[in-house]
C-alpha positions, 0 to 999 in steps of 0.5 A: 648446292646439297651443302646445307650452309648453302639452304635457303632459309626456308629450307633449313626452317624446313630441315629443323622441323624435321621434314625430309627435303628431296633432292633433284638434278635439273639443268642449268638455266639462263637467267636474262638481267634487262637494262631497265630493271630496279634494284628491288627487281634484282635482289627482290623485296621484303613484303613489310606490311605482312611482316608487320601484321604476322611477324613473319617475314616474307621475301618476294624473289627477284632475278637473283633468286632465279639465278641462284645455282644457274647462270645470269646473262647481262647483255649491254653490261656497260650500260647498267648503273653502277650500283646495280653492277655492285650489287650483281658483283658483290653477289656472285663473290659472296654467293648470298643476297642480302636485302634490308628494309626498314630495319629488317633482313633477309639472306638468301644463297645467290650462288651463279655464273656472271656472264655480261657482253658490252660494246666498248664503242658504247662505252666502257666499265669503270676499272674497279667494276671491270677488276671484279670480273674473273675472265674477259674475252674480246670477240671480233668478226670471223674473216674468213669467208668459210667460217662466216658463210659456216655461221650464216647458214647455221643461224639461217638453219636454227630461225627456221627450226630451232628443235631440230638444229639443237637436235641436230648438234644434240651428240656434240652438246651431250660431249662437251657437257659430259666433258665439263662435268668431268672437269668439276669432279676433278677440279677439287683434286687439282693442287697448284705447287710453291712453284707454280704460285711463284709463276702466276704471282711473277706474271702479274707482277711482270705487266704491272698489274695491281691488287691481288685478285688477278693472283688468285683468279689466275691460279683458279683459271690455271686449276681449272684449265688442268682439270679440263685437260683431265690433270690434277696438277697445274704446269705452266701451259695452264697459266699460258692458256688463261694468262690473257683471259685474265689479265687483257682487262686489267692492264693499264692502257693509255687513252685511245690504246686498245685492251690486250695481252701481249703474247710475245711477251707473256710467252718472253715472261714464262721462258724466263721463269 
């Protein structure tokens, strides 16, 4: 986020007029997207009658604003309009928002982590908006009686005093933070072989997936996974660790069949190659 092609435009009017811009380093946030928001409410508005009067724009920020360099959090994503999911996609492909009104424009970096959880008995996302996001995952009900009281009594602990339980899981946090912060340095060394792309592009192909955005978010997804080991070269455990992440959502089903990979046969699939 230091790059300067990624400034906002009052910063870079800023940078040309000299000024010095000072630099920090802040926390991640989570930027909560409600239901019933507008689209003005999301990409923001453009104060016409100012510009009007002065000639100068003036942008008055919306949730993508807020969640430029942090993550936005869509809760019931399934029950957003279709328009707003676009433009929420279109977004965090691009890292710009752009908004017009009345023939004049405005762009700012919109540069996030798209996060969005949805109850499919509540309905489901249409297939072209459901191939735009990266990973999926399907989370069901713990089983076991342990882990389910272990996740009771946790809830019970953090309703009760929330500061203390984070405080209380503070060592554990600072570890897995430290370890992903780790992962980003290294994930620009990261190098995917001739061979390693012939594997992803013969899995896709194998369970009939179409376009080639699950290629290329599978050879993300396998980099990715290989920095966290701490490597810098992707092997085939990599894409057999996020295979099913990718790919679940986006194989094609019959009516009533559940979403999911088959791990027998992708495991059948990498034996092969």
């Amino acid at each position: 986020y230091g790059k300067e092609a990624r400034y906002c435009p009052y910063c870079k009017e800023k940078l040309e007029k000299g000024e010095k811009l000072e630099s920090e380093k802040v926390r991640m946030r989570v930027i909560d997207l409600p239901l019933s928001a507008t689209e003005d409410r999301v990409s923001g508005t453009l104060d016409l009658e100012h510009v009007l009067k002065t000639g100068e724009k003036k942008f008055e920020p919306g949730v993508l604003a807020a969640a430029n360099g942090n993550i936005l959090y869509v809760d019931e994503v399934n029950l957003l309009d279709d328009h707003l999911v676009d433009l929420l996609l279109d977004s965090a492909a691009m890292g710009v928002n752009y908004v017009e009104r009345e023939g004049v424009s405005f762009s700012h970096p919109a540069r996030f982590v798209l996060i969005g959880t949805m109850n499919p008995e509540e309905g489901d996302l249409r297939p072209q908006l459901l191939d735009r996001f990266g990973l999926s995952l399907d989370i069901k009900g713990e089983r076991d009686v342990s882990k389910r009281a272990e996740v009771v009594k946790r809830r019970v602990r953090f309703d009760s005093d929330p500061e203390a339980y984070v405080e209380e899981c503070r060592k554990e946090l600072d570890a897995e933070c430290e370890r992903l912060t780790k992962a980003k340095e290294l994930l620009p060394k990261v190098v995917a072989g001739d061979d390693v792309v012939d594997m992803i592009v013969s899995v896709t192909i194998h369970f009939g997936v179409d376009g080639h955005r699950a290629d290329i978010t599978l050879m993300k997804a396998a980099k990715a996974n290989a920095a966290l080991e701490g490597r810098t070269e992707v092997i085939k455990d990599d894409i057999r660790a996020v295979a099913e992440l990718v790919l679940a959502h986006r194989l094609k089903r019959r009516p009533f069949e559940e979403a999911g990979l088959d791990r027998e046969e992708l495991e059948k699939c990498l034996q092969e190659l």
